[in-house]
C-alpha positions in Angstrom: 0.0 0.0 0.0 1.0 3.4 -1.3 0.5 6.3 1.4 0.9 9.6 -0.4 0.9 12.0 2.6 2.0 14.7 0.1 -1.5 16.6 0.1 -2.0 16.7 3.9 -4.5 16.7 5.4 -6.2 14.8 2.5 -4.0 11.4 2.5 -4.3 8.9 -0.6 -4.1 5.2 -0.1 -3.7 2.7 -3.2 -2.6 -0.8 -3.2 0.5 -2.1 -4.7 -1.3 -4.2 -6.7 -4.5 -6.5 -6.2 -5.0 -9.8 -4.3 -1.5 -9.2 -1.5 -0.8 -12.1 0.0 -1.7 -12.7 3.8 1.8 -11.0 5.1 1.6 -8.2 2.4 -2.2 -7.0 4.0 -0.6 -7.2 7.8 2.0 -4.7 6.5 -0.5 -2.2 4.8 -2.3 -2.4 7.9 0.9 -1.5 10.3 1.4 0.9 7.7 -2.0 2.0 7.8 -2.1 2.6 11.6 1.5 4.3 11.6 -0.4 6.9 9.4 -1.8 8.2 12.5 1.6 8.4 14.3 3.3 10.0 11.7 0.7 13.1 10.5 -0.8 14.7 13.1 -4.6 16.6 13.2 -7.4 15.4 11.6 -7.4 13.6 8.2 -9.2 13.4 5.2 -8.8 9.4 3.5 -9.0 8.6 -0.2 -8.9 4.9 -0.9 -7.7 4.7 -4.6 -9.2 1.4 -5.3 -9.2 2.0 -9.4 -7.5 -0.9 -10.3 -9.8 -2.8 -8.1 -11.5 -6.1 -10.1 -12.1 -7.6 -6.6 -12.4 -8.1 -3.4 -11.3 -10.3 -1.3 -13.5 -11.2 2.1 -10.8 -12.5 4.0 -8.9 -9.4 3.7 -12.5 -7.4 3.8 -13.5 -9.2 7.3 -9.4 -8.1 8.0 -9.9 -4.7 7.6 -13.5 -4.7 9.1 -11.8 -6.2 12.3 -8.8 -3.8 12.5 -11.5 -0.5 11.7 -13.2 -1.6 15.3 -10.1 -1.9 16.9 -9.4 1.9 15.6 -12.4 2.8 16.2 -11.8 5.4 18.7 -8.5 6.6 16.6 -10.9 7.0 13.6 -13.2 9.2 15.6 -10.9 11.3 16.8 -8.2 11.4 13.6 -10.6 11.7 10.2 -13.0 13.7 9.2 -14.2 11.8 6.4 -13.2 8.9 3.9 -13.7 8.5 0.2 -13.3 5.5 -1.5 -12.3 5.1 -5.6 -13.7 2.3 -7.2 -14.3 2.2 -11.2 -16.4 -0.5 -10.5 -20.4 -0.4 -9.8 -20.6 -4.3 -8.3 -17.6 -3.7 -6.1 -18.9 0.0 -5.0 -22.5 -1.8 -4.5 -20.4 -4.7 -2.5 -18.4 -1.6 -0.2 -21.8 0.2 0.6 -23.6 -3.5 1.4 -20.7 -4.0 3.6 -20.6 -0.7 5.0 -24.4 -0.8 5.7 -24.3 -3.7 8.0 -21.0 -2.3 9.7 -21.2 1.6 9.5 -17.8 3.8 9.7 -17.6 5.8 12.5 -16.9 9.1 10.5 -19.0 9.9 7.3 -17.9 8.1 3.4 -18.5 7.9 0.3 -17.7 5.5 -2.9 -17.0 7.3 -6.0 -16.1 6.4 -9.6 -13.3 8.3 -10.5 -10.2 10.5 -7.9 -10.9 13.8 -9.1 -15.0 12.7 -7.8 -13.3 11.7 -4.5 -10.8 14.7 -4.0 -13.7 16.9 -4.8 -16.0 15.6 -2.0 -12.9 15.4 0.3 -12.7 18.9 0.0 -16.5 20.5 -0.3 -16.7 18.5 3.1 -17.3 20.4 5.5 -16.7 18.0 8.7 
C-alpha cells in the first residue's frame, strides 16, 4: 500500500497491486495505523481502489476487524473517507458491507479520484 501524505490533510491510499498475500495485508495495515503516528490533526482518506477487479473477504472481514479496533483513533483522527472504485458491483459490495458495519466518521464510494478529491474537500466535517 501506497500512502501519499504529500497533500496533507487529504492522504491517498492505493494498493501495490491487487490480491497481497496474507503478510503483504498485515503490513498495509501497520502501515495504515502508523499513518496516525506519523501526520498529526485530523485527516481526510482517499482509498484509490481503481485498479480494483475484486475483493477479497478475507482481507475485507481483515480490515473490518482492524477498523473496530481503531475505532476510537478513527473518531478522533478523520474527518471523512472517500473511496475510488471504477467498479459499480464492487462499489455496490463496499456500501452493502458498510451498511451492515457503518464507519464511525462519514464516506462515500465514487467512480473516478478527481470525484473523490472533490467531495474530500467541499466536506465540511
Amino acid at each position: 500500500m501506497r500512502i501519499d501524505r504529500s497533500r496533507s490533510p487529504l492522504v491517498v491510499l492505493k494498493p501495490n497491486g491487487f490480491n497481497p498475500k496474507a503478510e503483504q495485508f498485515e503490513a498495509y495495515l501497520r502501515n495504515f495505523e502508523q499513518l496516525f503516528e506519523a501526520e498529526k490533526g485530523r485527516l481526510y482518506l482517499l482509498f484509490d481502489l481503481t485498479e480494483a477487479v475484486a475483493i477479497d473477504l478475507a482481507h475485507l472481514r481483515k480490515q473490518i476487524a482492524f477498523g473496530k479496533k481503531m475505532e476510537a483513533t478513527f473518531r478522533d483522527r478523520v474527518r471523512c473517507t472517500a473511496i475510488v472504485l471504477t467498479n459499480p458491483i464492487l462499489r455496490g459490495l463496499i456500501n452493502v458491507v458498510f451498511a451492515v458495519a457503518p464507519p464511525v466518521r462519514p464516506y462515500t464510494t465514487v467512480s473516478n479520484f478527481d470525484a473523490g478529491v472533490k467531495w474530500l474537500h467541499e466536506s465540511k466535517i
